[in-house]
N, CA, C and O atoms as a DFTB+ gen file, in Angstrom:
348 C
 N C O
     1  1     -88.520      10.678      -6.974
     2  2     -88.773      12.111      -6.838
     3  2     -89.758      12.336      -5.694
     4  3     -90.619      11.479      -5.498
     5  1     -89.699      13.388      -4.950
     6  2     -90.549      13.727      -3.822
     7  2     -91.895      14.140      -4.410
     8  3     -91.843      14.449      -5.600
     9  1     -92.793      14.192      -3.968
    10  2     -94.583      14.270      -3.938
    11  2     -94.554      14.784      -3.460
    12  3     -93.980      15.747      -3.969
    13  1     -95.024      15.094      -1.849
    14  2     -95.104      15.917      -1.070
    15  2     -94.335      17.465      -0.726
    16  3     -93.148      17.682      -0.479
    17  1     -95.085      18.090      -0.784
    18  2     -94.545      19.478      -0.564
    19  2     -92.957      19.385       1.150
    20  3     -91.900      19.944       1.443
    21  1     -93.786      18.414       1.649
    22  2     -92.673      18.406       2.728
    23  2     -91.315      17.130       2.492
    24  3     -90.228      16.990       3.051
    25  1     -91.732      16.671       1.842
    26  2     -90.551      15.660       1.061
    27  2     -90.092      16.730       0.072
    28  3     -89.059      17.186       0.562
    29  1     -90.288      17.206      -0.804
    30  2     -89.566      18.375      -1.372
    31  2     -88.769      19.112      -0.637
    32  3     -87.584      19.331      -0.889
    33  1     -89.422      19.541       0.345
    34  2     -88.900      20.725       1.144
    35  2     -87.405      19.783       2.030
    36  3     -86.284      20.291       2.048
    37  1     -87.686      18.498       2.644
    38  2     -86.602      18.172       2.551
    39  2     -85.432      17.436       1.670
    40  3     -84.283      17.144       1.999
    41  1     -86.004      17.274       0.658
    42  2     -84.776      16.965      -0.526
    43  2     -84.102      18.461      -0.538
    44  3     -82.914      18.328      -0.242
    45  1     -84.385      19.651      -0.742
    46  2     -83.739      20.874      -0.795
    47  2     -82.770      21.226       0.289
    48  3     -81.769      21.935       0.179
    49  1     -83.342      20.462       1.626
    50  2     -82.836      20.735       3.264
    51  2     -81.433      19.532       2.952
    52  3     -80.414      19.581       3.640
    53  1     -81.555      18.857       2.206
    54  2     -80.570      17.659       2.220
    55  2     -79.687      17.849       1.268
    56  3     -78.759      17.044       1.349
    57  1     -79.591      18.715       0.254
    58  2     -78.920      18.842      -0.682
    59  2     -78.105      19.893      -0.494
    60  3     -76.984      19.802      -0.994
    61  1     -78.506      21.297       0.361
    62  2     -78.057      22.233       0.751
    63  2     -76.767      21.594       2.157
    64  3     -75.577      21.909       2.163
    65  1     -77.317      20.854       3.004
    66  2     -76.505      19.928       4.256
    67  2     -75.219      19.688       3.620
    68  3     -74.119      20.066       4.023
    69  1     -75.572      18.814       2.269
    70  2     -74.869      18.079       1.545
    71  2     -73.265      18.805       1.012
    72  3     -72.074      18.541       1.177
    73  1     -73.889      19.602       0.467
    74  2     -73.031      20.509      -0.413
    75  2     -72.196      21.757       0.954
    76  3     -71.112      22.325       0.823
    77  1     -73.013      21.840       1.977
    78  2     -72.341      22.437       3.185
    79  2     -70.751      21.454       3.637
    80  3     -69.541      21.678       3.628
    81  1     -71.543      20.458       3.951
    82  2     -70.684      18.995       4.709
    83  2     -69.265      18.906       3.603
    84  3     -68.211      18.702       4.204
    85  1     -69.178      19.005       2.455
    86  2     -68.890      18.812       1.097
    87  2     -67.184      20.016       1.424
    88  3     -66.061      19.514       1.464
    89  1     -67.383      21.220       1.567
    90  2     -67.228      21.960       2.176
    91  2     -66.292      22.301       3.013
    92  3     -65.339      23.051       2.804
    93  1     -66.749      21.399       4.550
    94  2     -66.031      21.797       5.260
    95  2     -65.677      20.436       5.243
    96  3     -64.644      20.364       5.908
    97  1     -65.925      19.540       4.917
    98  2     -64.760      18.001       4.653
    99  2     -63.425      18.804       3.902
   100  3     -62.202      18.751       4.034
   101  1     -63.937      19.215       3.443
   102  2     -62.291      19.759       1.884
   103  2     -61.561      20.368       2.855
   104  3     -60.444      19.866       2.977
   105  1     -61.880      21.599       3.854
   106  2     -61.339      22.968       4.465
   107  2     -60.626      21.599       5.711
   108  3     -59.462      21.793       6.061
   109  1     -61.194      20.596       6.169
   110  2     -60.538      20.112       6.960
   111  2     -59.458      18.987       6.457
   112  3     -58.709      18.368       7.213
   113  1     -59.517      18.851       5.133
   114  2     -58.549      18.051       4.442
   115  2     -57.266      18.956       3.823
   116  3     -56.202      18.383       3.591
   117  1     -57.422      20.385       3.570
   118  2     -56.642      21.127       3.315
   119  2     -55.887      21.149       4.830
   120  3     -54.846      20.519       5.017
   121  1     -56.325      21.688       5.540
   122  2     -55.483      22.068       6.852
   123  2     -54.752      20.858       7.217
   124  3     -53.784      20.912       7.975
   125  1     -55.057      20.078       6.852
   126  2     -54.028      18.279       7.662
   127  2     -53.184      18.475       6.524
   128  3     -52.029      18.149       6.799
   129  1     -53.359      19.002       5.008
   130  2     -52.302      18.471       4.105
   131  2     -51.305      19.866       4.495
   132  3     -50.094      19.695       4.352
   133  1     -51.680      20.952       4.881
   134  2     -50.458      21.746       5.418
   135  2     -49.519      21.491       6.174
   136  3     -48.313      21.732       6.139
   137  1     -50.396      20.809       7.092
   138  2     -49.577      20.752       8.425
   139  2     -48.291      19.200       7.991
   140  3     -47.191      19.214       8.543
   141  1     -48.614      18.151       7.108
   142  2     -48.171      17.655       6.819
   143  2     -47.015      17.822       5.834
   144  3     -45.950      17.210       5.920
   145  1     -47.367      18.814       4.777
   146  2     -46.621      19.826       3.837
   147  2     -44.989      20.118       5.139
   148  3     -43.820      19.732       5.161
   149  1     -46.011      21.132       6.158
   150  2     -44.711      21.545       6.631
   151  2     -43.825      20.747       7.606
   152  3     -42.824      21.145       8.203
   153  1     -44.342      19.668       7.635
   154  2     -43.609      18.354       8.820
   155  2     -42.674      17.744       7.195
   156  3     -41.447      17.656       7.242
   157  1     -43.249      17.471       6.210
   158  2     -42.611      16.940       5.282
   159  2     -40.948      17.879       4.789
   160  3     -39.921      17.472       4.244
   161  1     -41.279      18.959       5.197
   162  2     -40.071      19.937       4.694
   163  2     -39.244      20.361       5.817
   164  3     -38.392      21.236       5.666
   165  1     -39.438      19.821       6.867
   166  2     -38.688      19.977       7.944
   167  2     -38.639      21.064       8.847
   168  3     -37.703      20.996       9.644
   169  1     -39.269      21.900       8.934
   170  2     -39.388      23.151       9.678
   171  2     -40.078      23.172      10.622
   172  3     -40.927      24.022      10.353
   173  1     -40.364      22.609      12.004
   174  2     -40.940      22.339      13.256
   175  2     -41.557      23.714      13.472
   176  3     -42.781      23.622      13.569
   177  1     -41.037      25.134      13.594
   178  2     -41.853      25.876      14.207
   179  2     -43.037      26.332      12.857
   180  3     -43.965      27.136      12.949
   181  1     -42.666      25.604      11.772
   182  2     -43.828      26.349      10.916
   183  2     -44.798      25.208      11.102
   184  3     -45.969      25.558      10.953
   185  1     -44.654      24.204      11.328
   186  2     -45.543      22.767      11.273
   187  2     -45.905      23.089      12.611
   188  3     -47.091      22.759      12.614
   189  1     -45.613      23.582      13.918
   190  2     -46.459      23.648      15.097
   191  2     -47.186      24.847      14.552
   192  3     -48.304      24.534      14.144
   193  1     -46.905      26.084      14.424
   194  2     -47.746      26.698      14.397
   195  2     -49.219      26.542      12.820
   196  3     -50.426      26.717      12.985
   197  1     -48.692      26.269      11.805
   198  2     -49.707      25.428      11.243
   199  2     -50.623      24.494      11.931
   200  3     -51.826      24.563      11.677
   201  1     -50.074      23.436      12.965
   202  2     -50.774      23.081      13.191
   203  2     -52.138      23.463      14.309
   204  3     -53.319      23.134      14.427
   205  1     -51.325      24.203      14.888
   206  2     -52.468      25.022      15.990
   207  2     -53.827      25.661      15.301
   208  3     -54.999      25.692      15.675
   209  1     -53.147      26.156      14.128
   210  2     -54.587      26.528      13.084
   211  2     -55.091      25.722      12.490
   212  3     -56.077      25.912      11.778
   213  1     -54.379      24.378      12.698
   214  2     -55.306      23.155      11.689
   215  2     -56.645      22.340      12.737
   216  3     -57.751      21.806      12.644
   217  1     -55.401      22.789      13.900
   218  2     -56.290      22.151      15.495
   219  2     -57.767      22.871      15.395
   220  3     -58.904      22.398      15.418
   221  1     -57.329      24.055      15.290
   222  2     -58.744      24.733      15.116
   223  2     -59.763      24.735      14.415
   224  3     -60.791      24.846      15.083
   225  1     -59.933      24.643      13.144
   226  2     -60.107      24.063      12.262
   227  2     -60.988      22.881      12.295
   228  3     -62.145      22.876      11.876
   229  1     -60.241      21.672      12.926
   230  2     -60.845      20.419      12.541
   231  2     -61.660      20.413      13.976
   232  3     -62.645      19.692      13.818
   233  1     -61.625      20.886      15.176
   234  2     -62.353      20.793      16.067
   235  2     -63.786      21.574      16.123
   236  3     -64.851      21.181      16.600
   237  1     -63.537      22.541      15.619
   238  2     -64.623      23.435      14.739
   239  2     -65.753      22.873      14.044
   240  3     -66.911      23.132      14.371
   241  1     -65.258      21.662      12.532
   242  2     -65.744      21.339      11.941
   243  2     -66.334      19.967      12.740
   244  3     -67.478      19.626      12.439
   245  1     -65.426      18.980      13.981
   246  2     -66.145      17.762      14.320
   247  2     -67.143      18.202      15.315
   248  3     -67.784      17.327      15.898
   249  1     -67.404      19.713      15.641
   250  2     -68.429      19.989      16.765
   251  2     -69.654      19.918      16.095
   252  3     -70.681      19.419      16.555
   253  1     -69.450      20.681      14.461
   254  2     -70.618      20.557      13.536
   255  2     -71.118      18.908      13.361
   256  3     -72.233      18.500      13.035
   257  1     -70.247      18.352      13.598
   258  2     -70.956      16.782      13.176
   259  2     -70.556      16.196      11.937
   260  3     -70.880      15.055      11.610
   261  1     -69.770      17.058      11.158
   262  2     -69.133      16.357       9.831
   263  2     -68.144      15.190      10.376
   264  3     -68.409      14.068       9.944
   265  1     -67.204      15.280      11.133
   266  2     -66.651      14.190      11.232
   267  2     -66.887      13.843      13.242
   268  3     -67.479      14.463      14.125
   269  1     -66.023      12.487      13.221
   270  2     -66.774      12.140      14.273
   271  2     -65.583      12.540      15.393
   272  3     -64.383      12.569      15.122
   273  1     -66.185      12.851      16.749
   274  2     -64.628      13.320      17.326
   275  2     -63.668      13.015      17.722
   276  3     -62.640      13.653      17.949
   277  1     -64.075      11.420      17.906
   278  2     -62.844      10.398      17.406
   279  2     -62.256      10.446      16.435
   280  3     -61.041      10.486      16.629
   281  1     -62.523      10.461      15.532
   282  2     -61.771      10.657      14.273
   283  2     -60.851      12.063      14.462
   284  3     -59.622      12.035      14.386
   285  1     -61.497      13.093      14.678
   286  2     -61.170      14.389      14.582
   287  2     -59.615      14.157      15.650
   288  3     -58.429      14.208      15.323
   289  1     -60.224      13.912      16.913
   290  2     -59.065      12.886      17.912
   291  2     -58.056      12.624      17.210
   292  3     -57.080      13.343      17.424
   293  1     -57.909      11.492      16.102
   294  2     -57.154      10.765      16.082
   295  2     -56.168      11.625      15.027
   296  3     -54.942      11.737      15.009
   297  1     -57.393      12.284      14.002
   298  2     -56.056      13.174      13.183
   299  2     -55.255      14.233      13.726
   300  3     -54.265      14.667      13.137
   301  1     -55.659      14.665      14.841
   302  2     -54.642      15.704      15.759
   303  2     -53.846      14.790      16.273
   304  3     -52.673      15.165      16.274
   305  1     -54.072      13.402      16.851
   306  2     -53.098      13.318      17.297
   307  2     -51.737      12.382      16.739
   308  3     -50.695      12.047      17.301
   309  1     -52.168      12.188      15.648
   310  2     -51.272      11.867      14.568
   311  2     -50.206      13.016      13.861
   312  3     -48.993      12.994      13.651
   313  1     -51.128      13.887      13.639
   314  2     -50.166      15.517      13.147
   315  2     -49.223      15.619      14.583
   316  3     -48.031      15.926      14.579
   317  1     -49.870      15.356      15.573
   318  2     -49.150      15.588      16.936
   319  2     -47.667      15.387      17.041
   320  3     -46.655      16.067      17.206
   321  1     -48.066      13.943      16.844
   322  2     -47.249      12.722      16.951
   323  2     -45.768      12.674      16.096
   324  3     -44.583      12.474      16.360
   325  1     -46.675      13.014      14.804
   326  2     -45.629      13.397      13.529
   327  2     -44.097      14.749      13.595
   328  3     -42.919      14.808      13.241
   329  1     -45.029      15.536      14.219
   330  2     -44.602      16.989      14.872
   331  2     -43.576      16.561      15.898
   332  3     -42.532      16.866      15.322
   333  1     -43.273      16.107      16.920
   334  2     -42.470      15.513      18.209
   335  2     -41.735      15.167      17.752
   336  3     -40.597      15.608      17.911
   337  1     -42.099      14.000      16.789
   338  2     -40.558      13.251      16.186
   339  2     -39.575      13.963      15.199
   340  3     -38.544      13.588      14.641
   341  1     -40.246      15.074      15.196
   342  2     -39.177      16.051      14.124
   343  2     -37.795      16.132      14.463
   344  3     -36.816      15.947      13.740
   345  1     -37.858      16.441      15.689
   346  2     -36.365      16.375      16.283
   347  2     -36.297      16.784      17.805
   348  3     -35.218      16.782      18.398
C-alpha cells in the first residue's frame, strides 16, 4: 500500500491509465473483429469500407501509446492483405 501522499496520488494516476488503456484495447479489438466479420462473409465493399474506420481507429489509439505502431502496422496490414485476396 502507498504511504506517501504522492505514492497515493500515483496509485490513483495508475489505476485511472489502467482502466483508460483497458478501454481503448477493447474499442481496438472490436474494430479488427468487424472488419474481419465482414471479410469472413464475403462482401469486399463492406470490409473496405469497415475497414477505413477500423484504420482510424487503431491509428488513433497506437498514437496514444496503447499499442505499439508496429503492431498497430502490422494489424492494418494484415486486414489489408486479407481484403485484396477477396477477389
Amino acid at each position: 500500500m502507498a504511504n506517501s501522499a504522492q505514492a497515493r496520488k500515483r496509485a490513483r494516476q495508475n489505476e485511472t491509465r489502467r482502466q483508460q488503456n483497458t478501454s481503448l484495447r477493447s474499442e481496438m479489438r472490436t474494430a479488427i473483429k468487424k472488419v474481419q466479420k465482414a471479410i469472413k462473409a464475403g462482401d469486399k465493399t463492406v470490409a473496405q469500407t469497415v475497414f477505413r474506420e477500423a484504420q482510424s481507429t487503431i491509428d488513433s489509439i497506437s498514437r496514444k501509446g496503447v499499442f505499439h505502431l508496429n503492431a498497430s502496422a502490422r494489424y492494418k496490414s494484415r486486414l489489408s492483405s486479407a481484403i485484396k485476396a477477396m477477389g
